[in-house]
VEXLUMMAR-58584 format. One line per field, with one value per residue (C-alpha): y, x, z; residue in one letter; residue number from 0. Coordinates in nm, 4 decimals, always signed. Example, Ala and Ser with C-alpha at 12.3 -4.5 7.8 and 13.67 -1.06 7.14 Angstrom:
c2: [-0.4500,-0.1060]
c1: [+1.2300,+1.3670]
c3: [+0.7800,+0.7140]
resn: [A,S]
resi: [0,1]
END
This chain:
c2: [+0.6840,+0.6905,+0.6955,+0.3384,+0.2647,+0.5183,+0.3267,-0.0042,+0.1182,+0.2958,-0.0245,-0.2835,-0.0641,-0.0328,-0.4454,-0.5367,-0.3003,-0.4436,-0.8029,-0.7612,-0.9109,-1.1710,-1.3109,-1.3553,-1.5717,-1.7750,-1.9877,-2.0567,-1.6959,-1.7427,-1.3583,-1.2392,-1.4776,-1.3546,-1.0008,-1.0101,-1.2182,-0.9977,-0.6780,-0.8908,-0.7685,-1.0826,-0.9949,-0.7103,-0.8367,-1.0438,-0.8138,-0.6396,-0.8706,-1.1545,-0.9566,-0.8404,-0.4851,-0.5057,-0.3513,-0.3115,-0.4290,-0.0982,-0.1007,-0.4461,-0.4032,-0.1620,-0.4593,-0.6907,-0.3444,-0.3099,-0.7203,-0.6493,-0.3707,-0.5466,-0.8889,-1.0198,-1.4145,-1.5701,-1.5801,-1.2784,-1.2577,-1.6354,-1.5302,-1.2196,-1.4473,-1.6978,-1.4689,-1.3488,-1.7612,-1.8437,-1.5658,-1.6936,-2.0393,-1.9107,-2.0845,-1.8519,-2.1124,-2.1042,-1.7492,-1.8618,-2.1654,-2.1553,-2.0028,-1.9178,-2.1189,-2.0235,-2.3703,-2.3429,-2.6895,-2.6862,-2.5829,-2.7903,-2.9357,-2.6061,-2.6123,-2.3942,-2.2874,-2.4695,-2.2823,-2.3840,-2.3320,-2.3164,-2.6818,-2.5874,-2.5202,-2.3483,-2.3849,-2.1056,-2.3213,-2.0717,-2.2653,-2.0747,-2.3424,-2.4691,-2.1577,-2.3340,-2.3529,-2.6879,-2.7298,-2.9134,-3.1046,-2.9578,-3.2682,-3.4435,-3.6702,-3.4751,-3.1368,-2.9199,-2.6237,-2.2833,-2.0229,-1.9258,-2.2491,-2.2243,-2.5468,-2.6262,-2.9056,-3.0140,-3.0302,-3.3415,-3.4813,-3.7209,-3.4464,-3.3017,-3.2785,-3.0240,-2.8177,-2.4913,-2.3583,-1.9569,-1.7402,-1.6652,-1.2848,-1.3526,-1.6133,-1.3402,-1.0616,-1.3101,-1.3916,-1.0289,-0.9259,-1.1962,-1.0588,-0.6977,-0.8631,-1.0110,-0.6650,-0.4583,-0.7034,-0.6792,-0.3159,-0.2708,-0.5423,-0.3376,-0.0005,-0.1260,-0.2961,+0.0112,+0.2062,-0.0377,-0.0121,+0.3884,+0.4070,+0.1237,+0.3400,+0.6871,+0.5072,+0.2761,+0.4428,+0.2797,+0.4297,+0.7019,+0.7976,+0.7338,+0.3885,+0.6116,+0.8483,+0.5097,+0.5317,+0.1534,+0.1674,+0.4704,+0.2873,-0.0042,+0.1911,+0.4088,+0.0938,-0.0536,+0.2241,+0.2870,-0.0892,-0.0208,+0.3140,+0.1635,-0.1756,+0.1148,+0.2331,-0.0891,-0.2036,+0.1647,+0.1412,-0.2237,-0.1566,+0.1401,-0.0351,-0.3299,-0.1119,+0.1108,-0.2517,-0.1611,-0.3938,-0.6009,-0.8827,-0.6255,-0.4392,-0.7428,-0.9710,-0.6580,-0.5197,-0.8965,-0.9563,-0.5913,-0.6778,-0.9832,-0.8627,-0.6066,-0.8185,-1.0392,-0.7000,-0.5507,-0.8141,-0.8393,-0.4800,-0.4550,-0.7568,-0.6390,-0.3107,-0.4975,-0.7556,-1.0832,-0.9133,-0.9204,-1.2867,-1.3141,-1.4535,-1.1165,-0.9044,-0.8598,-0.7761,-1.1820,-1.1939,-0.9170,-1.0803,-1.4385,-1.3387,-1.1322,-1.4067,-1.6566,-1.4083,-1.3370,-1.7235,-1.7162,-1.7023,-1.6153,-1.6458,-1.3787,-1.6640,-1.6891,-1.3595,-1.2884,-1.5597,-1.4675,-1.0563,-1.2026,-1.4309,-1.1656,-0.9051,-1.1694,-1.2648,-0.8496,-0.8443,-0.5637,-0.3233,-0.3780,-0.3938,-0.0577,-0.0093,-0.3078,-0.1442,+0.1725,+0.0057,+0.2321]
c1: [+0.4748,+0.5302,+0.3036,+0.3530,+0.2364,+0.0117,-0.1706,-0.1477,-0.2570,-0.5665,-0.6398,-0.6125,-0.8418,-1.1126,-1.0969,-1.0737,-1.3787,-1.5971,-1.5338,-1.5605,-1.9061,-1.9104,-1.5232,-1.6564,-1.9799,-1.8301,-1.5599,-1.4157,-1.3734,-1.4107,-1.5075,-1.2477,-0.9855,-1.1370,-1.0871,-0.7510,-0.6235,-0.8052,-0.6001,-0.2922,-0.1720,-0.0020,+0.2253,+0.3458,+0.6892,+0.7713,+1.0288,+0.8813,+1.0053,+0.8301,+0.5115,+0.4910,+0.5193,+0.8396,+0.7841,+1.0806,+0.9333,+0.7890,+0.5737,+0.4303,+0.3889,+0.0988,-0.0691,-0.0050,-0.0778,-0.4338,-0.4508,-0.4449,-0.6570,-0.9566,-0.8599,-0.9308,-0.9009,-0.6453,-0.2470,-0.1745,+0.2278,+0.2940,+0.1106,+0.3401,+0.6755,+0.5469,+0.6243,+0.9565,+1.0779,+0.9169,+1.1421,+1.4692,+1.3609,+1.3395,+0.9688,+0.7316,+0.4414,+0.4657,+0.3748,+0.0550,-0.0186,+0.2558,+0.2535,+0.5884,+0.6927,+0.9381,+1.1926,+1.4340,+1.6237,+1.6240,+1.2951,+0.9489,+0.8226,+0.7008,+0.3426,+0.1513,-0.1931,-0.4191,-0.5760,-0.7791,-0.6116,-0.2317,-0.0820,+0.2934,+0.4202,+0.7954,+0.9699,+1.2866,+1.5271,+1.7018,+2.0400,+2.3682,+2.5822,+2.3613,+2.0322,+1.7759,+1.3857,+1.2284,+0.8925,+0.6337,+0.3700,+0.0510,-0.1870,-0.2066,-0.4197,-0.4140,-0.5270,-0.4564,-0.6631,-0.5817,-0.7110,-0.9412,-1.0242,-0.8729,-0.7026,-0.3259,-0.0972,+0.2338,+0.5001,+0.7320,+1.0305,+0.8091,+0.6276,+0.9625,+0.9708,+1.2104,+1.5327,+1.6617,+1.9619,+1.9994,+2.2527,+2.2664,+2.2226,+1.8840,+1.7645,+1.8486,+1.6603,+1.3970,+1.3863,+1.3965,+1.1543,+0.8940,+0.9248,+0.8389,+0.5692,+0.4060,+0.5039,+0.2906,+0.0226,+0.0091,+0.0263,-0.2664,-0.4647,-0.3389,-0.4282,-0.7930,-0.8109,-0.6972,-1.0149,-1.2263,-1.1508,-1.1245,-1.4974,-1.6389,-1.4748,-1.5788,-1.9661,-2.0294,-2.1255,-2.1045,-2.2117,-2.3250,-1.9759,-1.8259,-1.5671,-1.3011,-1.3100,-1.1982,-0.8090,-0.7576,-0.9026,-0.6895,-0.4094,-0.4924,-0.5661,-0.2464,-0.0400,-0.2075,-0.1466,+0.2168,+0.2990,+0.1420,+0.3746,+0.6688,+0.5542,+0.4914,+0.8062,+1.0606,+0.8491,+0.9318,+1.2886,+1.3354,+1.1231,+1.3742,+1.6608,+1.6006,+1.5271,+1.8619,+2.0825,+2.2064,+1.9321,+2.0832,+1.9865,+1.8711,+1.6670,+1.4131,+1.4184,+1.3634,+1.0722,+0.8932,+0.9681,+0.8010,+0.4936,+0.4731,+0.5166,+0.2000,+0.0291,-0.0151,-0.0665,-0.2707,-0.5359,-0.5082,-0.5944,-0.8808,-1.0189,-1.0296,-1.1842,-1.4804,-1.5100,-1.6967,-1.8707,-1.4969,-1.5854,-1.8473,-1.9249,-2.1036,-1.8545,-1.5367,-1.2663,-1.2097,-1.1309,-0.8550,-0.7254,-0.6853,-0.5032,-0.2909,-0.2150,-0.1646,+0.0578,+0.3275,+0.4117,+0.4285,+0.7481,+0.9738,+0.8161,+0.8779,+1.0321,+1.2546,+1.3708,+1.3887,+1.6243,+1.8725,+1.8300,+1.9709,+2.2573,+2.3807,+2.3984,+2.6159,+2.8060,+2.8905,+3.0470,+3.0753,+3.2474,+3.0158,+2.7014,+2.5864,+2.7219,+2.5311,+2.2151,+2.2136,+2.3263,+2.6714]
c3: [-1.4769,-1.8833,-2.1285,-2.1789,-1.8260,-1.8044,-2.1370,-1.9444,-1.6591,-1.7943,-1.9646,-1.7130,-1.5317,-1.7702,-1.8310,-1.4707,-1.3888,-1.7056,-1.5592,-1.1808,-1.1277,-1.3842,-1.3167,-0.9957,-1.0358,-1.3423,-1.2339,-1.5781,-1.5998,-1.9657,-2.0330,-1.8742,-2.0384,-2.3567,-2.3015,-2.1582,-2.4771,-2.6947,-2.4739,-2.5584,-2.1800,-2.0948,-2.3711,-2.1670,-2.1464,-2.4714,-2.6853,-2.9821,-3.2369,-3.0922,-3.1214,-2.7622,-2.6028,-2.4620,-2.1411,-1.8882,-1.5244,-1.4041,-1.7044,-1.6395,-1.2742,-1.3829,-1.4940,-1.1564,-0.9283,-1.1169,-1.0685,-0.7064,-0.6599,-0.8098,-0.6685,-1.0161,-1.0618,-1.3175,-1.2187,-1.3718,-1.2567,-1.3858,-1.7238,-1.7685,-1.6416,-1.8750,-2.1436,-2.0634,-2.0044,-2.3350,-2.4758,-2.3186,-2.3787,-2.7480,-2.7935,-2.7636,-2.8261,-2.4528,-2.4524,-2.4992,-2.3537,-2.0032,-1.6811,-1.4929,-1.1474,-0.9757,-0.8324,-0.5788,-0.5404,-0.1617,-0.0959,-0.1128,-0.4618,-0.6834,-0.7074,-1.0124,-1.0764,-1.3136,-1.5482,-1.9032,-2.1872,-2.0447,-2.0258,-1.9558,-1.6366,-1.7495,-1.4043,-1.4194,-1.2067,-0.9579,-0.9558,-0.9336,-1.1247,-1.3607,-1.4260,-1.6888,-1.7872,-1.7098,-1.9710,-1.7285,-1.8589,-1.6796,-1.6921,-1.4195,-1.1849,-0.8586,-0.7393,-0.4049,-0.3754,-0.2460,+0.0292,-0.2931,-0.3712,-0.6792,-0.7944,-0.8383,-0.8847,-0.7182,-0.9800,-0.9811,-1.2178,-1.4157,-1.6326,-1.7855,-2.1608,-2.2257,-2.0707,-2.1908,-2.0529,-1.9699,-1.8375,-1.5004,-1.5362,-1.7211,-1.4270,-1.1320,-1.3341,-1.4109,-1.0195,-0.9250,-1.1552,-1.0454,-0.6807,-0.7921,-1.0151,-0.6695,-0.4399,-0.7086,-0.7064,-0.3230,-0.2948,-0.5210,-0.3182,+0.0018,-0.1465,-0.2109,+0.1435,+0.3345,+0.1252,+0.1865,+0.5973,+0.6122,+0.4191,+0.6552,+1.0057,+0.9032,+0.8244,+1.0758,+1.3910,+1.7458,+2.0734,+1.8404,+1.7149,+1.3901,+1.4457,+1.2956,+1.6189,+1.9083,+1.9352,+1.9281,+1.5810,+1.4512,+1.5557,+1.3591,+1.0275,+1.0632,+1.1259,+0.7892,+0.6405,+0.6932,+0.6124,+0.2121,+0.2437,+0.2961,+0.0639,-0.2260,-0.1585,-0.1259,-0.4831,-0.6691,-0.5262,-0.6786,-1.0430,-1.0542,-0.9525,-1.1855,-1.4850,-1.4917,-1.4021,-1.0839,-0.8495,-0.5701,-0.4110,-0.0695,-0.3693,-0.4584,-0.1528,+0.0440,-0.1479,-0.1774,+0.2125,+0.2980,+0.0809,+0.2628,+0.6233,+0.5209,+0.4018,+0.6898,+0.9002,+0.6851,+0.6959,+1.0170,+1.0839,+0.8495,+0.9913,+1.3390,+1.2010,+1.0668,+1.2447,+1.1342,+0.8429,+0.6683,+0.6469,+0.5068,+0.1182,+0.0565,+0.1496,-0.1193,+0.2215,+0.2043,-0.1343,-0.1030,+0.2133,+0.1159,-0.1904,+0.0251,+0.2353,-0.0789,-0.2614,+0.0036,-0.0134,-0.4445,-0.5950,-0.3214,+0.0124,+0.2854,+0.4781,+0.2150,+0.1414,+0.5215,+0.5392,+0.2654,+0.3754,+0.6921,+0.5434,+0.3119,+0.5971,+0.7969,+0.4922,+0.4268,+0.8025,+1.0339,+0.8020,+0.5115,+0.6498,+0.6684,+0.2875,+0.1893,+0.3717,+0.2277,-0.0830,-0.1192]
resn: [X,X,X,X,X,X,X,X,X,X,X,X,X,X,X,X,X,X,X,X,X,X,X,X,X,X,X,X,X,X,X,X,X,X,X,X,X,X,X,X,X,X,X,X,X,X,X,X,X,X,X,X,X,X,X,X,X,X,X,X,X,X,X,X,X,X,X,X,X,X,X,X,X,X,X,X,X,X,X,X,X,X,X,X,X,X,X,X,X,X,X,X,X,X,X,X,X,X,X,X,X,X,X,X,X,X,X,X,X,X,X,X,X,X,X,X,X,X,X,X,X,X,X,X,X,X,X,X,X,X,X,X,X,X,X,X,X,X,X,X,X,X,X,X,X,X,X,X,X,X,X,X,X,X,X,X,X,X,X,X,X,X,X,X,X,X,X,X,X,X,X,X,X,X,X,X,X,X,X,X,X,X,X,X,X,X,X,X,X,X,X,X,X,X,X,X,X,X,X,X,X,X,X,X,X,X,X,X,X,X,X,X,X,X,X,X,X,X,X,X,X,X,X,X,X,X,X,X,X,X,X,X,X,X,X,X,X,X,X,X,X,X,X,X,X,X,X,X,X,X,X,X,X,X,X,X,X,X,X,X,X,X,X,X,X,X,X,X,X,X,X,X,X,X,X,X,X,X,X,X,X,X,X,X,X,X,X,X,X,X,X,X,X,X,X,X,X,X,X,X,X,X,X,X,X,X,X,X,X,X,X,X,X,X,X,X,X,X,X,X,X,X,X,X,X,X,X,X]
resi: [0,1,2,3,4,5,6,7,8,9,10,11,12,13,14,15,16,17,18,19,20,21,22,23,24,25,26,27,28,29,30,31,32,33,34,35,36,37,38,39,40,41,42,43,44,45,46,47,48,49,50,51,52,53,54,55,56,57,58,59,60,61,62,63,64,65,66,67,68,69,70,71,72,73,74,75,76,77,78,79,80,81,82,83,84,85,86,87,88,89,90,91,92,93,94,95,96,97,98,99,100,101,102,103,104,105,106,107,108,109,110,111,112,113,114,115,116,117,118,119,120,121,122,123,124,125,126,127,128,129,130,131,132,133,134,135,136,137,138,139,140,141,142,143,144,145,146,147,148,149,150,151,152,153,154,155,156,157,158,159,160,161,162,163,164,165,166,167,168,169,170,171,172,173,174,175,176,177,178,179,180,181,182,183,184,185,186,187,188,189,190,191,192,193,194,195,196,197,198,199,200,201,202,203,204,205,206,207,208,209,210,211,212,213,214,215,216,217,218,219,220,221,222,223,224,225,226,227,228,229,230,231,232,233,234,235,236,237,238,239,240,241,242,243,244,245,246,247,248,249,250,251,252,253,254,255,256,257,258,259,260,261,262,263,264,265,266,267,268,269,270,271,272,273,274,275,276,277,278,279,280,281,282,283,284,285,286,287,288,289,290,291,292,293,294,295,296,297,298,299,300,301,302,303,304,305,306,307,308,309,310,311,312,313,314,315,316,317,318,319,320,321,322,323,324,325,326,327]
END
C-alpha cells in the first residue's frame, strides 16, 4: 500500500467510524453525504486536472474495501465509476450529480440506486462494436427495493438525453475496474463478517465449552475463512494487473466471480455459527450479509463472469488453456 492509499485508507476509516450509528438510524443519510462530499472521496478517480485525485484502481479500492468493512449505506462503487464516466464523457457536472451502471445488451434491463442529490444514471454500455455512455434521466414514477430496502429504479430507453461515444480500451478498463471496485468492497464486508463470527465462537459457550472448540463449527469458520483468502487474493492480483496494463479478461471476471462465490458461503457459514440471532434487527451480521448477497449480483454478476470464464477457456482450446490459466 502507498502513501496515497495508505491516506485514503486512514481516512475512509476515520469517516465511516464517525458516521456508523447515525447513517444507520437516518435514512437520508444526510450526515454522512455531507462528510463524504466535504472528504471529496468520490473524487478518488477523476484526473487531477479535473480537480480530482487521480487515483489508479488499487488506490480507490481502499475506499470500496473500508465501504465494506463498515457496511456503510450510499453506493459507494457507482459514485467513484460515476467519476471516471463523467471524465470520458468529458462532463464532469456528472461527477457530481451521477452514479455509474453498468449495461450489458443481452442481459435484463440495468437497474441503479436512487439516491438524493444524484439525478443521472450514466449507463457505460459494454458493447464490443459500438462502447458508449448513455446519460439516464433518474426521475421516475416507479421504485423496486433491495435486500436493504433501499430503493432503485429499472432503467429503460425513454429517459435517454445524451450519448457519448468512448473507445473500447477505456470501456474494458472501465468494466474491469468496476469488478475490482465490487471484489474490494466484498472482501472488506467479508473481513468484518469473519471477526464478527470468530469473537461470537470463542464467547459463546455451550455445554460449557467455548462454540469455537465443536469441529462442525471449525470447519465452517476455516471454510469462511479461506474463501476471503483467496477473494483478497484474486482482487490484489486484478488491482495489480489492471494498474501496470497487462489485466485479462481471467484477471477481473475471476476476481468478481471469487468474491461472489464467498460471499454466498461466507454468509452462509456465519449464519449457521450464530444462528437466529444473525437475524435479528439488533444485530449488525444482517447488514453485512445482505449487502454481500446484493453486491455479488452489481455490475457483473458471478453468473456472469462464471459464464464468460467458461467460454473463454473453451474458446482458448486444449493447447491454450493452461497458458490462458496461468495467464502465460
Amino acid at each position: 500500500m502507498n502513501d496515497i492509499a495508505r491516506m485514503l485508507d486512514d481516512t475512509t476509516d476515520k469517516l465511516l467510524a464517525a458516521h456508523a450509528e447515525t447513517s444507520r438510524n437516518d435514512p437520508s443519510h444526510a450526515d454522512l453525504k455531507a462528510a463524504l462530499g466535504d472528504a471529496g472521496l468520490v473524487l478518488a478517480l477523476a484526473p487531477e486536472d479535473a480537480g480530482g485525485f487521480g487515483c489508479d484502481w488499487t488506490e480507490a479500492a481502499v475506499i470500496a474495501f473500508q465501504w465494506g468493512r463498515y457496511a456503510s449505506p450510499l453506493p459507494i462503487v457507482p459514485m467513484l465509476l460515476a467519476v471516471r464516466l463523467a471524465a470520458l464523457a468529458g462532463d464532469m457536472t456528472f461527477a457530481e450529480n451521477g452514479l455509474a451502471v453498468l449495461r450489458i445488451p443481452d442481459a435484463a434491463p440495468p437497474q441503479a440506486p436512487l439516491v438524493d442529490g444524484r439525478d443521472a444514471i450514466l449507463l457505460l454500455v459494454r458493447d464490443d462494436e459500438n462502447p458508449r455512455i448513455e446519460i439516464i434521466n433518474a426521475t421516475v414514477d416507479e421504485t423496486v427495493a433491495d435486500l436493504l430496502g433501499e430503493p432503485w429504479i429499472i432503467l429503460g430507453e425513454d429517459t435517454l438525453t445524451a450519448v457519448h461515444e468512448i473507445s473500447s480500451a477505456d470501456m474494458i478498463t472501465t468494466v474491469a475496474g468496476g469488478c475490482l471496485l465490487y471484489a474490494a468492497s466484498i472482501a472488506g464486508a467479508l473481513s468484518r463478517v469473519l471477526e464478527t463470527i470468530i469473537e461470537y465462537a470463542n464467547t459463546r459457550t455451550q455445554f460449557g465449552r467455548p462454540l469455537s472448540k465443536f469441529q462442525a463449527l471449525q470447519h465452517l469458520i476455516a471454510d469462511a475463512s479461506a474463501e476471503a483468502v483467496a477473494t483478497e487474493a484474486a482482487l490484489n492480483a486484478g488491482l495489480h494487473a489492471l494498474d501496470n496494463g497487462t489485466a485479462t479478461p481471467q484477471d477481473w471476471l475471476s476476481a468478481k466471480a471469487q468474491a461472489g462465490r464467498a460471499a454466498g458461503a461466507v454468509a452462509a457459514s456465519a449464519h449457521q455459527v450464530m444462528g437466529a440471532i444473525g437475524f435479528t434487527d439488533e444485530h449488525p451480521l444482517h447488514h453485512y450479509t445482505k449487502r454481500l448477497w446484493t453486491w455479488r449480483d452489481d455490475w457483473m454478476a458471478q453468473s456472469r463472469c462464471e459464464l464468460e470464464i467458461g467460454r473463454n477457456a473453451f474458446t482458448a482450446g486444449g493447447n491454450d488453456l493452461w497458458p490462458l490459466i496461468v495467464d502465460r
